[in-house]
N, C-alpha and C positions, 0 to 999 in steps of 0.2 A: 182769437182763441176760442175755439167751439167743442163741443162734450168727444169727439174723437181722438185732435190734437191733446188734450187735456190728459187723456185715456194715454196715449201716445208719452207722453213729460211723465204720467204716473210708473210709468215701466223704467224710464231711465234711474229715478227715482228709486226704484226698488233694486238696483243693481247694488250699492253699496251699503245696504242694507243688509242684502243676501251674503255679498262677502264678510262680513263685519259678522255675522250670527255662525258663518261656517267656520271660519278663521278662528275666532274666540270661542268655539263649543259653548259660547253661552246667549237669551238665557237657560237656564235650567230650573223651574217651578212647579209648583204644584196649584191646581184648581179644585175646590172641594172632593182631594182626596185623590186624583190623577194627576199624574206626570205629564209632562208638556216641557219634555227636554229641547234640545235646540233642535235635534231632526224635525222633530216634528213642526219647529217655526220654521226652520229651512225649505222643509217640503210647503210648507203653507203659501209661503212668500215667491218661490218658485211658480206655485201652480196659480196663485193673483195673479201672477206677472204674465204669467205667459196666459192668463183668461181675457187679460185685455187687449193680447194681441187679436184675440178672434172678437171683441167688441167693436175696439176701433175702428175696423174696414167693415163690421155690421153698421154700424149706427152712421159711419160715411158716406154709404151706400144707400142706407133709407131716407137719410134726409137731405142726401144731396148735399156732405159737407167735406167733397173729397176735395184739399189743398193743396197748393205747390208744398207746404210746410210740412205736411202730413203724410206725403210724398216721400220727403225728404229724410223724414224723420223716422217715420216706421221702420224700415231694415236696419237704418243706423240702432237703435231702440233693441233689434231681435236680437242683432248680433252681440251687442255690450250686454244682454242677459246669458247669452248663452255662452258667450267667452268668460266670462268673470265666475260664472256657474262651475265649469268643466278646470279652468285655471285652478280656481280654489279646492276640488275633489281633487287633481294632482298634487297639491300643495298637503292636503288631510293623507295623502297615498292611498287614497281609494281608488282613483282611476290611473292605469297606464299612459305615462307622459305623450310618447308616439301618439296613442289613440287619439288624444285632442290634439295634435300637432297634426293629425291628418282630418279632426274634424273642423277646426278653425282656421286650415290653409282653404280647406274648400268653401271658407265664406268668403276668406281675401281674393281666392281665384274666380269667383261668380261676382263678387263686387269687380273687380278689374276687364272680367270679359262685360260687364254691363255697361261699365263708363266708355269702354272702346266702342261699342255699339253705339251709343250716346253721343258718342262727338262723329260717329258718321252717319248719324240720323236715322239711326234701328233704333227697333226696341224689343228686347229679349223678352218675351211676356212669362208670366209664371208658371214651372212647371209642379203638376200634381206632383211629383215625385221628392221637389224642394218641400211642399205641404204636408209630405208622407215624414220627412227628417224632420222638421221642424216638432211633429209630434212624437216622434221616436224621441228624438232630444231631452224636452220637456221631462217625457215618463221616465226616461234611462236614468235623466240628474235625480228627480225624486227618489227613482228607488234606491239611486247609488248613497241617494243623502241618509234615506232611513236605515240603509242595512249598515252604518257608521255604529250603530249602537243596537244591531240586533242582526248577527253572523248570517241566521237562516236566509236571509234573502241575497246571500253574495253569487249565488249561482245565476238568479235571476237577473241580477245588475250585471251581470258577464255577458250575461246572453243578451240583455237589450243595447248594451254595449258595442257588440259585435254588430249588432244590428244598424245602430247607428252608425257607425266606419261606413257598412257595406251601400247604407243607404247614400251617404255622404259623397262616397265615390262615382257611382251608379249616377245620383243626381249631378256632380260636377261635370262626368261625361257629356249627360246629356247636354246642359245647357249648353258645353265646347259645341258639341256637333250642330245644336239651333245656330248659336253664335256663329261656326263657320259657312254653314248654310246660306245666313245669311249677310255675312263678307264677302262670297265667294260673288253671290248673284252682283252685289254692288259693284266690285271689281271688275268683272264680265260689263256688267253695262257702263262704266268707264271705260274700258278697254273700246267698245264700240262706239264707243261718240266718238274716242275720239282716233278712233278709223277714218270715221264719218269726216269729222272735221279735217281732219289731215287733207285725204281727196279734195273737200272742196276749197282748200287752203293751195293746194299743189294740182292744179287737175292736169291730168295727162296730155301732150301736145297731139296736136289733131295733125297727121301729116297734109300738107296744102298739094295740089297739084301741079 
């Protein structure tokens, strides 16, 4: 267990926390004389969570503590913040059900094209575009969390909203078309061996004289 993975368990961590403060609108305090309603823990615990995403793959990368575990665990980690996040603003009716039913089938559809990759020994690598959603994400639930208790920002959260969908889609595309890119070539050079093998399994009769 090394300060990344650590970073990694602290995010999953914070998922049932985030639903538990959205869900129950509380708590709701005051700190010498400011309010610190639940949005504002919402939004808090949100943006920790998603600040360790961008630590963990720093601090694994400087110190050289990139793990199968760590591996494993990271998108599992993004997606249970970002599902649970969007789930529970449908649940508040802040955000249009469809919308997360089209942002969280495009994690199942990218988890699914990556395992099929995976078992025929590709590897889908990251696209900037998934990096581009992931931070749309993030800002969209913040601000959808804060405008829960302050209307002025509903226009904002619509717009980052839509934003998110379009990127969501745009980026599932993409990976389809890496992914079949590279299905296609594997197939192709399957298809040729075994040509190859075939001829020299069956070779042609030499006519004799």
């Amino acid at each position: 267990m090394n300060l990344p993975n650590s970073l990694t368990i602290l995010r999953i961590f914070f998922v049932p926390l985030l639903v538990v403060v959205l869900l129950t609108r509380e708590p709701n305090l005051e700190f010498w004389g400011f309010p610190f309603h639940f949005e504002i823990w919402g939004v808090l615990i949100l943006a920790v969570a998603a600040a360790t995403d961008a630590f963990d793959g720093y601090f694994a990368r400087k110190r050289g503590e990139i793990t199968t575990l760590g591996i494993l665990l990271d998108p599992i980690a993004d997606k249970l913040l970002i599902s649970a996040a969007f789930i529970s603003l449908v649940a508040m009716g802040l955000v249009p059900a469809w919308m997360v039913v089209i942002i969280i089938g495009r994690e199942f559809i990218v988890m699914g094209l990556r395992n099929i990759a995976s078992a025929e020994g590709l590897v889908i690598p990251a696209s900037p575009l998934g990096k581009t959603k992931l931070v749309l994400q993030v800002l969209a639930g913040c601000i959808v969390i804060f405008s829960a208790t302050h209307p002025s920002f509903h226009m904002l959260a619509l717009v980052l909203l839509w934003m998110v969908v379009i990127s969501a889609v745009v980026s599932a595309v993409h990976y389809f078309l890496m992914f079949w890119n590279q299905v296609d070539d594997r197939i192709k050079q399957r298809q040729n061996i075994q040509i190859v093998l075939e001829r020299k399994k069956n070779p042609q009769d030499v006519p004799t004289p």
